[in-house]
VORO-829469 format. One record per residue (C-alpha): residue number from 1; residue in one letter; x negated, y negated, z negated. Coordinates in Angstrom, 3 decimals, padded with zeros to 6 digits. Layout:
+-----+------+----------+----------+----------+
!  nr ! rest !     east !    north !       up !
+-----+------+----------+----------+----------+
! NUM !    a !        X !        Y !        Z !
...
+-----+------+----------+----------+----------+
END
This chain:
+-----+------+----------+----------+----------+
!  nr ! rest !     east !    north !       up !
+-----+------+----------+----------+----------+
!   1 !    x !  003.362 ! -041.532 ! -079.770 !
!   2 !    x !  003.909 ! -044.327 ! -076.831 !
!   3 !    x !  000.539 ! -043.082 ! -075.561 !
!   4 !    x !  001.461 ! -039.860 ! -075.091 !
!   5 !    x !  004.389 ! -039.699 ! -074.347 !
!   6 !    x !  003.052 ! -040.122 ! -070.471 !
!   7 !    x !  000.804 ! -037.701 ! -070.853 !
!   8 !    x !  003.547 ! -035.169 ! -071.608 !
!   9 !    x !  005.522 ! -035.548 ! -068.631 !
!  10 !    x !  002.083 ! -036.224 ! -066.739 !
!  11 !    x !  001.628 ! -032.424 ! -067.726 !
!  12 !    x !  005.048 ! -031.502 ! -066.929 !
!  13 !    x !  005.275 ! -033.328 ! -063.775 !
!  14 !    x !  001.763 ! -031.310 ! -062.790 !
!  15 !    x !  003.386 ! -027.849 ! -063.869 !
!  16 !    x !  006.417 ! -028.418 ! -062.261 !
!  17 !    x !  004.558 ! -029.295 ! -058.723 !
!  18 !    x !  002.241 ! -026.010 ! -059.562 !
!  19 !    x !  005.536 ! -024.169 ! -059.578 !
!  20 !    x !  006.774 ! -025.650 ! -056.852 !
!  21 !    x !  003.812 ! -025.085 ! -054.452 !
!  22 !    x !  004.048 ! -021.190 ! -056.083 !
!  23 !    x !  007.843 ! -020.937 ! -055.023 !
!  24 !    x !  006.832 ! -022.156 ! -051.509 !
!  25 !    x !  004.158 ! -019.371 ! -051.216 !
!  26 !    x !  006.748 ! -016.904 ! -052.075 !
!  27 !    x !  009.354 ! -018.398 ! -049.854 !
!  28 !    x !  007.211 ! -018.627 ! -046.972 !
!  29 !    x !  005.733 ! -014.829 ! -047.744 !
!  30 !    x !  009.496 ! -013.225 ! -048.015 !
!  31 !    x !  010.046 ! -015.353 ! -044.697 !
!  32 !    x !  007.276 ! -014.061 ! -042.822 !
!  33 !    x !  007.882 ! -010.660 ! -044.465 !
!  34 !    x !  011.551 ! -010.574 ! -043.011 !
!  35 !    x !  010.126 ! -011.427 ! -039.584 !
!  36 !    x !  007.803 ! -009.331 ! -039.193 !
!  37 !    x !  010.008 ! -006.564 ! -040.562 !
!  38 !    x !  012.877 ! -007.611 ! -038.054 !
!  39 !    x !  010.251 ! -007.271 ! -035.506 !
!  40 !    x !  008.923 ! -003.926 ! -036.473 !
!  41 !    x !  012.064 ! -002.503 ! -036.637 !
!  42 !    x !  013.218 ! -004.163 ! -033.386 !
!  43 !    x !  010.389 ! -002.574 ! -031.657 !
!  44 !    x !  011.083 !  000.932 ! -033.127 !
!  45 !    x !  014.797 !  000.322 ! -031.537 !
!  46 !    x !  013.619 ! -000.111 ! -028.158 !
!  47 !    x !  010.540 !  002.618 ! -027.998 !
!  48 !    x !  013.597 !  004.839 ! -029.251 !
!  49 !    x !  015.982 !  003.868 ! -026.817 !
!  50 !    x !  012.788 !  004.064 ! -024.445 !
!  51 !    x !  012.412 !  007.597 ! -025.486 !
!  52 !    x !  015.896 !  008.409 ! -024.998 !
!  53 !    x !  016.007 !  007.392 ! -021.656 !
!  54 !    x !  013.450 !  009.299 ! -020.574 !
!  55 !    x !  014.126 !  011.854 ! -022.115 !
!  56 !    x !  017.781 !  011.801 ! -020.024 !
!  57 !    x !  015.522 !  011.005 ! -016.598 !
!  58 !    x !  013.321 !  014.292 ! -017.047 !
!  59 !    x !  016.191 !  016.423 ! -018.137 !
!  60 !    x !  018.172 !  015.187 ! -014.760 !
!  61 !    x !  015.452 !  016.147 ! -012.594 !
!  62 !    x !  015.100 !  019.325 ! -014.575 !
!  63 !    x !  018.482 !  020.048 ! -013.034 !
!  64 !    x !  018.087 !  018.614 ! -009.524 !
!  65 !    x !  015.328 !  020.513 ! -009.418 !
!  66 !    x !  016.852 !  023.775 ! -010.573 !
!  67 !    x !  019.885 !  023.400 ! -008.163 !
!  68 !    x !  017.151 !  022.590 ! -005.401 !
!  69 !    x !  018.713 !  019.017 ! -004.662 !
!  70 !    x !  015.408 !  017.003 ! -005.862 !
!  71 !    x !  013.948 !  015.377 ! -002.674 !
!  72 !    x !  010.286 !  016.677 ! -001.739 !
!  73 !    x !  007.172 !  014.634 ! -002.581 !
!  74 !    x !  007.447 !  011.490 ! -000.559 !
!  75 !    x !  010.381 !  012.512 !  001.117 !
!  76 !    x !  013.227 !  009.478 !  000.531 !
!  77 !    x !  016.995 !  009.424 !  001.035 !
!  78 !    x !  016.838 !  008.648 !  004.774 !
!  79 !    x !  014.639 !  011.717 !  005.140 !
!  80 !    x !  017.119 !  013.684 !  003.686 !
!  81 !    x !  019.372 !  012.669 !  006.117 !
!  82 !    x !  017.259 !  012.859 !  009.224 !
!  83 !    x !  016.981 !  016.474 !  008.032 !
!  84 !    x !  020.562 !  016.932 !  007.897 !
!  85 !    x !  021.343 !  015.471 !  011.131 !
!  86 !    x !  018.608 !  017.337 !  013.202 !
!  87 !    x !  019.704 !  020.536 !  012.027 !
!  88 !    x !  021.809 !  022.082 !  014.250 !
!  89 !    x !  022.860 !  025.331 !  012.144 !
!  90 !    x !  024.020 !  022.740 !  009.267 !
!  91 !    x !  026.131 !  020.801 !  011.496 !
!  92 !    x !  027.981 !  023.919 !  012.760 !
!  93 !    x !  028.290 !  025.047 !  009.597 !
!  94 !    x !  029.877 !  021.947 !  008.397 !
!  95 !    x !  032.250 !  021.555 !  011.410 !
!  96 !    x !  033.168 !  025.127 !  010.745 !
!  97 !    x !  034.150 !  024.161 !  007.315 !
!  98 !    x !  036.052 !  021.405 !  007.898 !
!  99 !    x !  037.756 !  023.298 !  010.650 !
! 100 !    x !  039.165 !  025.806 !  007.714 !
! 101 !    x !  040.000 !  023.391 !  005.045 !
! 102 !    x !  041.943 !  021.744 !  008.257 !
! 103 !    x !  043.681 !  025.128 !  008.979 !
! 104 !    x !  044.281 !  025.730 !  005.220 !
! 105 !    x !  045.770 !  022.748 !  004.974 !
! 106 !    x !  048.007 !  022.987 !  007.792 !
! 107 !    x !  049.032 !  026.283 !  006.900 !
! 108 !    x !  049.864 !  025.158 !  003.503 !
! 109 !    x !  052.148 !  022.213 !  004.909 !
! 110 !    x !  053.970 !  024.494 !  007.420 !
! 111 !    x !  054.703 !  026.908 !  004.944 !
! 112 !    x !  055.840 !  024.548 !  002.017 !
! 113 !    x !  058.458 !  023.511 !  005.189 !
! 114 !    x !  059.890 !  026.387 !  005.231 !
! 115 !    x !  060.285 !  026.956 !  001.609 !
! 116 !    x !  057.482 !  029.099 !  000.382 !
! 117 !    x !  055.885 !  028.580 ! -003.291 !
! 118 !    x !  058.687 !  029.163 ! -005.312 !
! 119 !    x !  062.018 !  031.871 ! -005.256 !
! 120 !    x !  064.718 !  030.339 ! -003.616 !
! 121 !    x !  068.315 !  031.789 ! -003.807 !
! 122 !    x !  069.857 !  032.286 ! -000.286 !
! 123 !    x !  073.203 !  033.320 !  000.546 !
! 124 !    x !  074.229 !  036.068 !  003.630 !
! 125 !    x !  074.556 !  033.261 !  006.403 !
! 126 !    x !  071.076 !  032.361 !  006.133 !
! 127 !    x !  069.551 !  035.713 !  005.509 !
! 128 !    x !  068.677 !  036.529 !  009.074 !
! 129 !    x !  067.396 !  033.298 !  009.823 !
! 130 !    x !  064.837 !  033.223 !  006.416 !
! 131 !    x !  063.717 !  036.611 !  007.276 !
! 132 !    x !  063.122 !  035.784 !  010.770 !
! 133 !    x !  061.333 !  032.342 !  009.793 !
! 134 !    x !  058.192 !  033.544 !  008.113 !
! 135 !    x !  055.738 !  036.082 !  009.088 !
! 136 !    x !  055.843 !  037.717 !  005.679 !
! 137 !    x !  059.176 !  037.788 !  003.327 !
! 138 !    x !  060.339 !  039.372 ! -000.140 !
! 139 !    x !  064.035 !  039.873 ! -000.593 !
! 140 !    x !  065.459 !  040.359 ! -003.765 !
! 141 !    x !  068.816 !  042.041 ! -004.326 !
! 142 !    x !  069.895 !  041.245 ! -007.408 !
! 143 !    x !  072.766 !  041.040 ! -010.073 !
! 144 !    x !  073.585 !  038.467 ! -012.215 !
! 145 !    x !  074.655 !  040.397 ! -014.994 !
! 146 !    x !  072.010 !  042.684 ! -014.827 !
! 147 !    x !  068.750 !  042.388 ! -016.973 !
! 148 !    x !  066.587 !  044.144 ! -014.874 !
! 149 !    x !  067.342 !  041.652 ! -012.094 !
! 150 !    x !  066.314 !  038.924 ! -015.118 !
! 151 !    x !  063.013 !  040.200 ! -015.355 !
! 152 !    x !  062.198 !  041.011 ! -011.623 !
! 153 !    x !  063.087 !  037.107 ! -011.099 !
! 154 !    x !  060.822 !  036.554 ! -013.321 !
! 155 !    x !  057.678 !  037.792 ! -011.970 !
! 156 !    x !  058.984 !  037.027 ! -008.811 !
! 157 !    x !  058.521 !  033.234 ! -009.504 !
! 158 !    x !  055.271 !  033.808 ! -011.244 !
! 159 !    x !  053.929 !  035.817 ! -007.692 !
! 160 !    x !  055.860 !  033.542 ! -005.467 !
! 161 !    x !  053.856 !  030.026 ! -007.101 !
! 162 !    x !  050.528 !  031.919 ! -006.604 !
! 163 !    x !  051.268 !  033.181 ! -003.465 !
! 164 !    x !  052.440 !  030.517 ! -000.748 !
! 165 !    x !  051.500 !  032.605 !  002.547 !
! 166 !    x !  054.477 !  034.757 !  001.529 !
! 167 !    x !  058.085 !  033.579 !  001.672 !
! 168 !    x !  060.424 !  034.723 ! -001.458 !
! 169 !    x !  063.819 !  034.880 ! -001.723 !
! 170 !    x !  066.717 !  036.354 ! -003.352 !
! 171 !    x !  070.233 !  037.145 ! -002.657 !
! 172 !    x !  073.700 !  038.074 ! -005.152 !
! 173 !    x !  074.220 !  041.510 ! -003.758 !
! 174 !    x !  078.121 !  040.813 ! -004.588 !
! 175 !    x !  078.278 !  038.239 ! -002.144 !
! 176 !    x !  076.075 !  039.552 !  000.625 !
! 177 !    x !  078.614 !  043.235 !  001.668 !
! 178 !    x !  077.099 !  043.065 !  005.166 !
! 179 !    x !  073.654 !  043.208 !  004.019 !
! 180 !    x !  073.858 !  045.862 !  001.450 !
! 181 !    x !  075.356 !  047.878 !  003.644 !
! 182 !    x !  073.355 !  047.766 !  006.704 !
! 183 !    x !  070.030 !  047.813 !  004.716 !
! 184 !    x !  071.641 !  050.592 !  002.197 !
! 185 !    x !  071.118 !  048.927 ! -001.135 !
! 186 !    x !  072.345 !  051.523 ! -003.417 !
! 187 !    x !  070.610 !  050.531 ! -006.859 !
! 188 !    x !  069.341 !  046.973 ! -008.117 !
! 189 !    x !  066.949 !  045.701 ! -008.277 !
! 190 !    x !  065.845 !  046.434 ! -005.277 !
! 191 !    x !  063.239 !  044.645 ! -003.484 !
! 192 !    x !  062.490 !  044.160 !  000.501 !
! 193 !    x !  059.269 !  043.454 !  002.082 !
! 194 !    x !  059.814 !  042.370 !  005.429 !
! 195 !    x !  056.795 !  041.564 !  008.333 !
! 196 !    x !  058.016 !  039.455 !  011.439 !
! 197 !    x !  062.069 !  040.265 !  010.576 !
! 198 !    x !  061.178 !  043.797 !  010.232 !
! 199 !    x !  061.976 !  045.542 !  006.650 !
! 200 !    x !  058.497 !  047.464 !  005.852 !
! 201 !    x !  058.598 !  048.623 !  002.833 !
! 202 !    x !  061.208 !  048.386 ! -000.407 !
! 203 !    x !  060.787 !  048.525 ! -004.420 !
! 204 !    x !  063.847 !  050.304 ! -006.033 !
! 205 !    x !  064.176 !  049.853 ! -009.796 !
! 206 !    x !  061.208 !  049.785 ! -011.892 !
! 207 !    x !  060.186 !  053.668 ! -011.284 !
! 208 !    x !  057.439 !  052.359 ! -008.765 !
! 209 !    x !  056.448 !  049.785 ! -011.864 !
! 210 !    x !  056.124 !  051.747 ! -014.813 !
! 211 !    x !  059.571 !  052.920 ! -015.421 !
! 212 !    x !  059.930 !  050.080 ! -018.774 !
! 213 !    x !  060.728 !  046.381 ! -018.911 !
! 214 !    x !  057.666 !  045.493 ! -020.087 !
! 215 !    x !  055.434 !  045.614 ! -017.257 !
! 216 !    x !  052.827 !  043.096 ! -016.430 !
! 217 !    x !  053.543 !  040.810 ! -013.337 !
! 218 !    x !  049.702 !  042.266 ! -012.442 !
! 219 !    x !  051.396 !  045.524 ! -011.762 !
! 220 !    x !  054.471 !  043.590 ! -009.071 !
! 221 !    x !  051.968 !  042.185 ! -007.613 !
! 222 !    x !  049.353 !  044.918 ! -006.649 !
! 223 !    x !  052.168 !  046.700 ! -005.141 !
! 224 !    x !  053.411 !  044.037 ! -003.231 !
! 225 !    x !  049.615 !  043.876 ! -001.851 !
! 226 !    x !  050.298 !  047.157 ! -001.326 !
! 227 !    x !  053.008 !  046.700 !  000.803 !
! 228 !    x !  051.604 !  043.576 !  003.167 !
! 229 !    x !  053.592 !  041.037 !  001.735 !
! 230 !    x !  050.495 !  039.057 !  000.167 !
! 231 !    x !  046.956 !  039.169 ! -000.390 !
! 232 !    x !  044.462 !  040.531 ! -003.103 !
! 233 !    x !  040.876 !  041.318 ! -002.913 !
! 234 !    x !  040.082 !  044.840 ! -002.524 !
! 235 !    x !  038.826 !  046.518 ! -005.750 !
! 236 !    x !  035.413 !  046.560 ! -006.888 !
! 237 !    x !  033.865 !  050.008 ! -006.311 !
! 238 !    x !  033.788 !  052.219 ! -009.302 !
! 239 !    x !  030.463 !  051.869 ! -011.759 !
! 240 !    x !  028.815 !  053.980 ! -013.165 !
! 241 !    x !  027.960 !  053.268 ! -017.142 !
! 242 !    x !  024.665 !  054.662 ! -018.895 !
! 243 !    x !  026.309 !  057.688 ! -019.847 !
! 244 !    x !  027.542 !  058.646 ! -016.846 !
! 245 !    x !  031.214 !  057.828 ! -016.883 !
! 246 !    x !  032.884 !  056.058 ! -014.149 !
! 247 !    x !  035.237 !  053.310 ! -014.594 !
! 248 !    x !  037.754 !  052.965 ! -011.798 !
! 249 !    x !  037.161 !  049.253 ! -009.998 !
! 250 !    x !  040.437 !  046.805 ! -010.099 !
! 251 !    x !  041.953 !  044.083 ! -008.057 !
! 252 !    x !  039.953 !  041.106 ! -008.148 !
! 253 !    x !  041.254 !  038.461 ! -010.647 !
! 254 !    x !  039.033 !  035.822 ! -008.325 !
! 255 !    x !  041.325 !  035.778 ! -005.658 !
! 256 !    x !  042.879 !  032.106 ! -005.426 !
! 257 !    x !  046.525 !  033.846 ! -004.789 !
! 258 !    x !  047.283 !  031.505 ! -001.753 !
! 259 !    x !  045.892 !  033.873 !  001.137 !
! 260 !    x !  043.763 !  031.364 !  002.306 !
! 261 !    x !  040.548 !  033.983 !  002.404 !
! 262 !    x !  043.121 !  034.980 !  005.486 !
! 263 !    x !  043.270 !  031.677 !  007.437 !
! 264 !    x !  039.001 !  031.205 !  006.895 !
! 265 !    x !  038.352 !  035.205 !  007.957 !
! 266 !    x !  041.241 !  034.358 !  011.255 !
! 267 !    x !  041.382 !  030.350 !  011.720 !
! 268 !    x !  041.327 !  030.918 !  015.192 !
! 269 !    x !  044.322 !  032.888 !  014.987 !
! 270 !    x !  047.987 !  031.467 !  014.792 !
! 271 !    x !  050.560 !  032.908 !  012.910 !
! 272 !    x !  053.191 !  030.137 !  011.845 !
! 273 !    x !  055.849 !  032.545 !  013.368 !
+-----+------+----------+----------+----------+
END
């Protein structure tokens, strides 16, 4: 039994080394397994980010080249601007521009000075003066019990914020006798148009607007257009549909509602009267 008692763990000592070297092949397989699947899947990572990017490059001079801004074959950036500079029709085109954003501008600062963009109350001291201020003025006579007068304030303001070329203002008709006298107010609302401190033209009641309460601020405004006091695009001419109807054009809903179309069609023309 002494004798073999070695040979026993002799065997056990060999099968435990067998399984040892065995769990070191599989070790060192799972190891290099996991590499090489960290790397496989780190290289599908980048060639899809790789894809993706170019992907984003061709769609971007898809577009550059649909809006015409991709540079010709060979041409570079400085080319570009060579071009630019030695064209004389661009330049004058873009001094032109920059000549009516300047006038806009200008005309949008000297008006905001004398109170346009919004409806301002005035009393009968200053009526003269406001009327005589602006090229183009709206006077409202109004009530302050009277609803009507409610809702003609209220598209008022409405026109008044779209329209800054135009000055508006409005005045208690109790507290202005003088006025209503001379410029024979005899129902309220009424509404005054007035070009260089002349009265033009005048909206009594809502009769003009519909005859109800209810009427769009659309409707104010054309016939204020109408009357001079501001600006809309003309409207489109009347189409004709397949089966031969015709549908009356409108105003132009495009218009930007601060007359600057005016100052670009007459920027050499002053009129901060």
């Amino acid at each position: 039994l002494a004798l073999r008692r070695p040979t026993a763990m002799s065997k056990s000592h060999g099968l435990g080394s067998a399984l040892d070297s065995a769990m070191m092949g599989v070790t060192q397989d799972a190891v290099l397994k996991n590499v090489n699947r960290d790397l496989e899947e780190a290289a599908a990572a980048e060639a899809a980010s790789q894809s993706q990017e170019d992907s984003t490059l061709e769609h971007t001079r898809e577009a550059l080249a649909a809006a015409g801004l991709g540079k010709r074959e060979g041409q570079s950036d400085d080319d570009d601007d060579d071009d630019f500079d030695d064209d004389p029709a661009l330049r004058a085109l873009e001094q032109k521009r920059i000549a009516q954003m300047k006038a806009m501008h200008a005309k949008k600062l000297q008006n905001q000075a004398k109170g346009h963009g919004e409806l301002r109350d005035i009393v009968e001291e200053e009526f003269l003066a406001e009327c005589c201020k602006s090229e183009r003025v709206v006077v409202h006579f109004y009530h302050a019990d009277f609803e009507r007068c409610k809702i003609a304030d209220k598209h008022l303001r409405d026109i008044a914020k779209k329209h800054t070329a135009c000055k508006f203002v409005r005045i208690d008709a109790e507290k202005a006798p003088f006025f209503v006298a001379k410029l024979q107010i005899r129902m309220l609302p009424s509404i005054l148009i007035f070009h260089d401190g002349v009265l033009k033209d005048r909206i009594v009641g809502f009769d003009e607007l519909g005859a109800e309460d209810d009427f769009p601020t659309r409707t104010l405004e054309v016939r204020l257009h109408q009357a001079g006091a501001i600006y809309l695009k003309e409207p489109k001419p009347k189409k004709q549909s397949a089966l031969g109807f015709a549908h009356n054009g409108t105003y132009s809903d495009d218009d930007d509602g601060t007359d600057e179309d005016q100052v670009q069609d007459n920027s050499d023309s002053d009129d901060g009267k």
